[in-house]
N, C-alpha and C positions, 0 to 999 in steps of 0.2 A: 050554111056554106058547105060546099062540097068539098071534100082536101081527098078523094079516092085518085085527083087527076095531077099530085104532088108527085113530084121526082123524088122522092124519100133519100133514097141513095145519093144524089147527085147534090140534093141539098146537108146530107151527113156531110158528104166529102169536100163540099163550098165551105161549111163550116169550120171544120179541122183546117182547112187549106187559109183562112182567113184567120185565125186562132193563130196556127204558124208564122202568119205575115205580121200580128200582131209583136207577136215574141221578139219579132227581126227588128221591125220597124220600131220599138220602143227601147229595143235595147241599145247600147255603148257605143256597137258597130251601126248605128245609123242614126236616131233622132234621140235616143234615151235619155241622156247627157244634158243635151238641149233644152229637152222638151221638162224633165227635171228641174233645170233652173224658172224656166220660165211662169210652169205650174206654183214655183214660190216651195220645193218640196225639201227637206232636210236629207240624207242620207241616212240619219235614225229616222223618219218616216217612211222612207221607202222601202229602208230596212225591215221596219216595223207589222204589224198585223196579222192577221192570220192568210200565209199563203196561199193555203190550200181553197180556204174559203174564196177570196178574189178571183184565184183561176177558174173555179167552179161555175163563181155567176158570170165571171166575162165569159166563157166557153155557153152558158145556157146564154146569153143574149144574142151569141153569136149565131149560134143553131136556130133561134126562133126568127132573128133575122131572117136566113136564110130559109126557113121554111115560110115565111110570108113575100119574100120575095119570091118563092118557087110558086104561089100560090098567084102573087100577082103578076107575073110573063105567062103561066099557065103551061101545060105539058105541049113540051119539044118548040119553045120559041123560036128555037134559028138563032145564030149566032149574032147576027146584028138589031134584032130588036132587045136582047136578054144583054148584053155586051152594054147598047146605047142606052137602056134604059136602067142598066144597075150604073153605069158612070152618070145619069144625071138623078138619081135618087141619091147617092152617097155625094154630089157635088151640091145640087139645089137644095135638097129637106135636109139629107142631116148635118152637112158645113155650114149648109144656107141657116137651117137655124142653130149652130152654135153660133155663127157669125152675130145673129140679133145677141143672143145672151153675154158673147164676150163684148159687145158694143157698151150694156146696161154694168157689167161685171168688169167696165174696163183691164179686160183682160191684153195680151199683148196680139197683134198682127201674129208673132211668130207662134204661139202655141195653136193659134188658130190653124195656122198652115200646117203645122203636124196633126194635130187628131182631126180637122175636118180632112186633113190629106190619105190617111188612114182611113177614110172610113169611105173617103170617094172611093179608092183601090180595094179596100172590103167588097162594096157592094159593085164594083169592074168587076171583082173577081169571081163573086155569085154569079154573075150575067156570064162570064167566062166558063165558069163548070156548068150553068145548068142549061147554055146554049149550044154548048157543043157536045155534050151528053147526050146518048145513042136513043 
């Protein structure tokens, strides 16, 4: 596999930028709250764990993410393939298949709606930095 034809850069800064929107989107001021009860979570478990360790892997998931998304639009997509095709890989593959496992895991509709919704706007937002990256 070739990766000399990766936007390195463009996918560092998808990454950080999608890590950010994580931070947003999970916290108090928007689905935290919610998405906390609905997970079934305590506030001693939330409280709980080693912080440092969590942000670390969810930041390396994030990165590698985007570095295989930059890998699959390919260098200088153009804003509407890199844009259309990161909103339907975060809506189809990765909500599409939380949607199968929370179906088996009778999990709720609404938790589905936060972290599949999360991760469609994750992978918007990849297609957003590395479509319109110079």
């Amino acid at each position: 596999m070739d990766m000399s034809g990766i936007n390195w850069i463009g996918a560092i800064v998808a990454a950080v930028l999608a890590f950010v929107l994580g931070a947003l989107w999970y916290s108090p001021a928007l689905f935290g709250s919610v998405w906390q009860r609905e997970a079934g979570l305590s506030d001693e478990q939330v409280a709980g764990g080693n912080k440092g360790l969590i942000f670390a892997v969810a930041f390396v998931w994030a990165l590698l993410g985007s570095i295989v998304f930059a890998m699959f639009v390919g260098p200088h997509p153009g804003p509407g393939l890199a844009i259309g095709a990161g909103f339907m890989a975060g809506l189809f593959w990765v909500a599409g298949s939380f949607a199968i496992n929370y179906q088996f895991e009778r999990r709720s509709t609404m938790l589905w709606l936060i972290n599949g919704g999360y991760h469609t706007a994750q992978y918007t937002l990849y297609g957003i930095v590395l479509g319109l990256w110079p």
